[in-house]
ZALUMDO-574511 format. One line per 10 residues: number of its first residue (from 1); for each residue x, y, z of C-alpha. Coordinates in steps of 0.001 Angstrom, whole numbers, plus 500000, padded with zeros to 6 digits. Layout:
BEGIN
NUM = X:Y:Z  ...
//
This chain:
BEGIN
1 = 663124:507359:425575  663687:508288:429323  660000:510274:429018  658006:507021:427147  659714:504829:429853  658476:506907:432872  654930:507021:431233  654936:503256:430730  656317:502849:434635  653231:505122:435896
11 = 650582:503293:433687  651851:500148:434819  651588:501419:438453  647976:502724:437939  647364:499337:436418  648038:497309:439211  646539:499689:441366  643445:499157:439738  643756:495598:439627  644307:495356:443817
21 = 641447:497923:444728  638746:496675:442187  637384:493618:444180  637462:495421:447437  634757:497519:446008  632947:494912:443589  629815:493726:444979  628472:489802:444007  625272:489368:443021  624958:485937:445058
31 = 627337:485929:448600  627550:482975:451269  627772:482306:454496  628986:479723:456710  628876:479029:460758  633184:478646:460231  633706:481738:458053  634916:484949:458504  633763:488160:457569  637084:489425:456153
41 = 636818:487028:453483  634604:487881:449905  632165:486064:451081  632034:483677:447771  631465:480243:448201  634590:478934:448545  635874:481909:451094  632412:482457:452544  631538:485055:455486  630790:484602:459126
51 = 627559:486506:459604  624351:488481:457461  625721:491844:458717  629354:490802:456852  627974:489424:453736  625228:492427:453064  628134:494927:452347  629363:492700:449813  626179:492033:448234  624779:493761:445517
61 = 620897:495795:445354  618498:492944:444198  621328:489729:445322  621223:487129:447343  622753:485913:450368  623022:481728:450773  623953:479554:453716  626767:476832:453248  625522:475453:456644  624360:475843:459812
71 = 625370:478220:461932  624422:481643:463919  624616:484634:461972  623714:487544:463539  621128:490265:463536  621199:492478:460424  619750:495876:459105  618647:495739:455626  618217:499001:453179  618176:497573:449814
81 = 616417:495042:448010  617602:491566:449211  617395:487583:449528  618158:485495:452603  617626:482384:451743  619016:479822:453801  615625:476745:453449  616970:473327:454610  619765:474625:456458  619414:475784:460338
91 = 620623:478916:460287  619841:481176:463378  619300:484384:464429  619484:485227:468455  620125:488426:469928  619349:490430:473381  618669:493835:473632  617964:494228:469661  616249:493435:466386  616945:490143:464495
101 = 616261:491661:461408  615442:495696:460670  613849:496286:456985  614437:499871:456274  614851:500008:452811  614116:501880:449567  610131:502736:448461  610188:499967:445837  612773:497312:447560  611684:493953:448042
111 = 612811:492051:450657  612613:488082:451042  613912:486368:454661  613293:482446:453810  614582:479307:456398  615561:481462:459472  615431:480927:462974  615018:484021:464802  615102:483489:468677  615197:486290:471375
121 = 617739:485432:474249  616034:484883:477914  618171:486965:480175  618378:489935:478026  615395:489810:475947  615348:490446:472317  612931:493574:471009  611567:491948:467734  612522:489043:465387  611931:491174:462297
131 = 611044:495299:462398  609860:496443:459257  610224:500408:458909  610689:501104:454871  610473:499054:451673  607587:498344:448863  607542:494896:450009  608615:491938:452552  608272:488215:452340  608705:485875:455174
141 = 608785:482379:454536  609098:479234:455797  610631:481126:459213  610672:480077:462560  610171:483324:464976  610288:482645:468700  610575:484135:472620  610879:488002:471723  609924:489087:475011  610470:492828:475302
151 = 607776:495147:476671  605128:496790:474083  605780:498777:471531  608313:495253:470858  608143:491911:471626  606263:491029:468366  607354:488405:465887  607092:490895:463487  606413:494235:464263  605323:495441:460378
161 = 605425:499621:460596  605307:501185:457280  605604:504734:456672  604953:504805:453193  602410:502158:451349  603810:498753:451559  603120:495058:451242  604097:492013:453809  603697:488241:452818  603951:485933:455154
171 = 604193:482027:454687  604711:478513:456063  605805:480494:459021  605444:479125:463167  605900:482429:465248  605582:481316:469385  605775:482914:473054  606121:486426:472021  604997:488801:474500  603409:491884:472058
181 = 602201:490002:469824  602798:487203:466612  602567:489492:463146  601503:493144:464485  600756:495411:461332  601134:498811:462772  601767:501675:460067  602950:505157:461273  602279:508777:460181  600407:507861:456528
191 = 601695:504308:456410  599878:501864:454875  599841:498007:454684  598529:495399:452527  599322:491998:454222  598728:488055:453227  599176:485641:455590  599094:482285:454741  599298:478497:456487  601235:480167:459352
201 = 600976:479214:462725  600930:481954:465685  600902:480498:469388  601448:481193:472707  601548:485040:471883  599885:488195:473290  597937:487943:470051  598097:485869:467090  597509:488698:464159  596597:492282:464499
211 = 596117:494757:462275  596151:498188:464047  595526:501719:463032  595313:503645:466393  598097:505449:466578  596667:506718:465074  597322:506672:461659  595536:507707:458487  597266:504840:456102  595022:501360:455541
221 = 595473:498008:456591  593701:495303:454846  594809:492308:456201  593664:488319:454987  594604:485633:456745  593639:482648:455536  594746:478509:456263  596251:479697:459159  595543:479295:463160  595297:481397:465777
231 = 596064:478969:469155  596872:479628:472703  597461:483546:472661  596867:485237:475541  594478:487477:474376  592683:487792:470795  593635:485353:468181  592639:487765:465095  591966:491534:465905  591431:494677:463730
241 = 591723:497959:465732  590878:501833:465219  589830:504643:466578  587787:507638:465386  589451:510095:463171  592421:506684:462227  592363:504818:458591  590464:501300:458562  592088:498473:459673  590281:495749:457384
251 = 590724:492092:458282  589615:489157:456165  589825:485440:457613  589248:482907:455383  589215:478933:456037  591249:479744:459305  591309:478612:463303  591355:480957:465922  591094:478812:469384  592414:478304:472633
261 = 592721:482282:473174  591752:485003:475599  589627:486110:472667  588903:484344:469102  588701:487552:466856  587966:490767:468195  587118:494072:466139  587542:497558:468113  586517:500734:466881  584705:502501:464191
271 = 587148:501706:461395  588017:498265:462029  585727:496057:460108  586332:491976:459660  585060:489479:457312  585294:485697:458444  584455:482917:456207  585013:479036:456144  586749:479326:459572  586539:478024:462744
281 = 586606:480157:466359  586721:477445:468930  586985:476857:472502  588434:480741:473648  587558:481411:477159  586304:484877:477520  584341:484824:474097  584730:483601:470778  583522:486932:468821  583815:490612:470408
291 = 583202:494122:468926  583556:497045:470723  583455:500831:469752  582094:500641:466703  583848:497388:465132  582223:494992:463262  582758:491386:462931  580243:490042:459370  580231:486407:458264  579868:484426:454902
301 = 577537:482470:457099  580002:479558:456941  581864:479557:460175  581944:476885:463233  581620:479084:466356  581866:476945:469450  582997:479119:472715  581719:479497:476464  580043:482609:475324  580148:482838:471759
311 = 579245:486627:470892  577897:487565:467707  578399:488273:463760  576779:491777:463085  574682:491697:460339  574267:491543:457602  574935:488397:457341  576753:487353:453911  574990:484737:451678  577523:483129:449134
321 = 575886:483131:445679
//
C-alpha cells in the first residue's frame, strides 16, 4: 500500500507539473495587443500584451497578431510566417537608430503588415520602416510609412533585399519624406524579386520606386506599378537600374503618375528595361523620361508626357491590338 501510495503522490506531482508549465510554452494561433498591456501577460484578449516584439513569442507559425486599440508597439523582427493586422485602429511604430519592422523569415513564409504607422524619430533617425531580408512573400497594406531619414544603404520606406526568390505586395499604402528612397527593391547575392505595387502613394522621397540590380546582383526584378503616383521626390519618380554583367531590373507602369520629381522615370543601364502604359509623367523639372547606359524606356503609345524637357520613349513603340 505504502509503494501504490508513493506512485499515486509522484503522478499527481508530475500532473500538476504539467498542468503549470503547459501554457507557458503553448503558442495561440490569434494574440492581442493593447497600448495598456503588458508583455508578461498571454497576450489573449482579455490579458493582452504591450508591444509586437511581446506578442510574436507567443504566437504561433502562420497566426495572427490583433490590436485592441491604439497604442505604440514597438519595432519587431519577424522569422516566421505572420499577420499584423491592426486596420482601423492607430497603432504605431517609431523608433531611432533601428528597423520598424525586419522580415527575415523562412523560404516559403508569408508575411502580411496591414494598418501600421511606421514613423522614424527626428533626433535619432530611424534606418528603415520595414527591411525585408528572407521570406517567400510580404504584403504591405493599407500602411502609413514616414520620415526614415538615415543615410543610404537605409532611409527607405521599405528597403525589399531578398536573398533567395521572393515576392512583395504592396497596397493602399502613403510612404513620405524618406531620405533613400519610398519602396527600394534591392536583392543581394542571387536574390530575386517579383513586386506589385498598387494605388500607393510615394512623396517627398529620394525616389518614389526603384527597382535595382547593381550591386550587383544576378537575381531579377520585375517590378509593376500600376494606379499609383510618383509626386515630389527628389530625384526619379520610377527608376529601373543595372549594370553590365547584373540581372534585369524590369519595370512595368501601368495607368500611373509620376510628377513633380527631379526625374519622372528614369532607366540606367543595359539590363534595366521599362514599359509605361496609360500613365501620366508630368511637370518634373530636369526631364520627364531619361535613359542612360543602355536603359530603355518603350511605351504602349498611350502616355501624357508633359515636362520642361520631355526626353524620349525608345522605340519601338508598342501599338495595342
Amino acid at each position: 500500500m505504502k509503494l501504490r501510495a508513493s506512485l499515486l503522490s509522484i503522478f499527481g506531482f508530475v500532473l500538476a507539473l504539467s498542468a503549470f508549465t503547459a501554457p507557458a510554452q503553448a503558442q495561440a494561433t490569434r494574440t492581442w495587443v493593447s497600448g495598456v498591456g503588458d508583455d508578461a501577460n498571454p497576450c489573449s484578449r482579455t490579458a493582452p500584451c504591450k508591444t509586437f516584439a511581446g506578442a510574436i513569442s507567443k504566437t504561433a507559425a502562420g497566426g495572427e497578431i490583433n490590436c485592441i486599440d491604439p497604442g505604440g508597439f514597438g519595432a519587431v523582427t519577424i522569422v516566421k510566417a505572420m499577420t499584423i493586422d491592426c486596420a482601423n485602429i492607430e497603432a504605431g511604430v517609431v523608433v531611432a537608430g533601428t528597423n520598424g519592422v525586419i522580415v527575415n523569415a523562412g523560404a516559403s513564409d508569408v508575411v502580411v503588415l496591414r494598418g501600421i504607422d511606421f514613423m522614424g524619430t527626428v533626433s535619432v533617425p530611424g534606418l528603415n520602416g520595414i527591411r525585408f531580408i528572407a521570406g517567400g512573400a510580404l504584403h504591405v497594406e493599407k500602411c502609413l510609412i514616414r520620415e526614415f531619414t538615415s543615410g543610404a544603404p537605409n532611409g527607405a520606406g521599405i528597403l525589399f533585399q531578398p536573398s533567395g526568390a521572393s515576392k512583395l505586395f504592396v497596397s493602399d499604402t502613403v510612404i513620405t519624406n524618406n531620405t533613400s528612397g519610398g519602396v527600394v527593391i534591392r536583392p543581394t547575392g542571387t536574390g530575386s524579386a517579383n513586386a506589385t505595387i498598387f494605388r500607393t502613394i510615394s512623396s517627398g522621397n529620394a525616389s518614389g520606386f526603384v527597382a535595382d540590380t547593381s550591386a550587383p546582383t544576378t537575381g531579377v526584378i520585375s517590378m509593376m506599378v500600376r494606379e499609383s503616383s510618383a509626386n515630389g521626390n527628389t530625384g526619379a519618380g520610377i527608376a529601373s537600374i543595372s549594370v553590365a554583367g547584373s540581372g534585369n531590373a524590369f519595370a512595368l507602369i501601368d495607368r500611373s503618375t509620376s510628377s513633380l520629381n527631379g526625374t519622372g522615370i528614369s532607366a540606367t543601364g543595359p539590363n534595366s528595361p521599362m514599359l509605361s502604359g496609360s500613365s501620366t509623367i508630368w511637370q518634373n523639372s530636369t526631364i520627364g523620361l531619361a535613359t542612360s547606359g543602355g536603359g530603355q524606356i518603350l511605351s504602349f503609345n498611350n502616355n501624357q508626357v508633359a515636362n520642361p524637357v520631355n526626353g524620349s520613349f525608345n522605340p519601338p513603340i508598342i501599338n495595342v491590338q
